[in-house]
N, C-alpha and C positions, 0 to 999 in steps of 0.2 A: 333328465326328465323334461326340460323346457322344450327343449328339439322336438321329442316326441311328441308331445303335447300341442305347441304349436303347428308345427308342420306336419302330424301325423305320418310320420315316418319314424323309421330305427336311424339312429344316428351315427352308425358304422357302415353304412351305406354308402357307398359313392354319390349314388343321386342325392341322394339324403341332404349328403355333403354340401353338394353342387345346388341344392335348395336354401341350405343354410348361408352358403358365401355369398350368393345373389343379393339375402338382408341383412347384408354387413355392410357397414358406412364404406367400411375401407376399401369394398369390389368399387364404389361411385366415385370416391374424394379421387381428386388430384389436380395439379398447378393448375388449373385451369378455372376450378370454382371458385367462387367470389371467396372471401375472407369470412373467417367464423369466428366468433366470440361466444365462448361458453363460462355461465359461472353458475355453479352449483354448493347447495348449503351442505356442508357437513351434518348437521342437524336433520335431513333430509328423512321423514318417515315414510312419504310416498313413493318416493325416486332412490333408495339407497346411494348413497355416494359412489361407493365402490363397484356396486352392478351396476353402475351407467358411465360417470367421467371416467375412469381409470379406463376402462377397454376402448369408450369411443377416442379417448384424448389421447392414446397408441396409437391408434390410427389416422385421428387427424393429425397429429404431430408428424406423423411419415411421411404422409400424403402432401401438408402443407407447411411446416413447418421450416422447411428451407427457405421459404419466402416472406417468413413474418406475416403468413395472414390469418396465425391460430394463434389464437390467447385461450388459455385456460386460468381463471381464478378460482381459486379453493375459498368459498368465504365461513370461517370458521365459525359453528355453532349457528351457521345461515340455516333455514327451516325450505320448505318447499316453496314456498310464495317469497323472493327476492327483492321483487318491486325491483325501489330505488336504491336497493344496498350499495351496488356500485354503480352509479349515476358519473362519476367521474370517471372510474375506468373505461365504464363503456365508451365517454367521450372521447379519453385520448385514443382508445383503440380504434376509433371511426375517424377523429384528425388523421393519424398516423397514416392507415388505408388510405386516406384520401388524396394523403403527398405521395403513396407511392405509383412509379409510372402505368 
């Protein structure tokens, strides 16, 4: 129903298809873009945890994850506003990026 809805098409379509992969992270990501850090709350009532990081973080794991430039933190009972929850992680993941070549 999303497909259709969005993209006003039948989503056993080829085109359809071919509309849907175009806004998928994973036609864009690969070695070549910068480094991503993602951290999203479990708690999450706006953003479902599951309908957002589990499918994008497939992809960017594929895409980048042989290079160590994707983190994914799961912050448990985190809500939709993060702030500074992981103020540290974020730091070591931007040191770390920053030593590599």
């Amino acid at each position: 129903p999303a497909v259709r809805t969005l993209l006003g098409c039948d989503p056993l379509t080829a085109t359809c298809r071919a509309k849907a992969e175009r806004l998928d992270p994973g036609f864009w990501l690969d070695s070549s873009d910068p480094p991503v850090y993602l951290a999203h709350g479990t708690a999450d009532t706006v953003l479902p945890y599951a309908e957002h990081v589990t499918p994008f973080a497939a992809l960017a794991e594929r895409a980048l994850g042989g290079t160590r430039r994707f983190r994914l933190d799961r912050v448990e009972g985190g809500g939709h506003s993060l702030e500074t929850a992981n103020a540290t992680a974020i730091r070591d993941f931007l040191r770390a990026m920053a030593a590599l070549p």
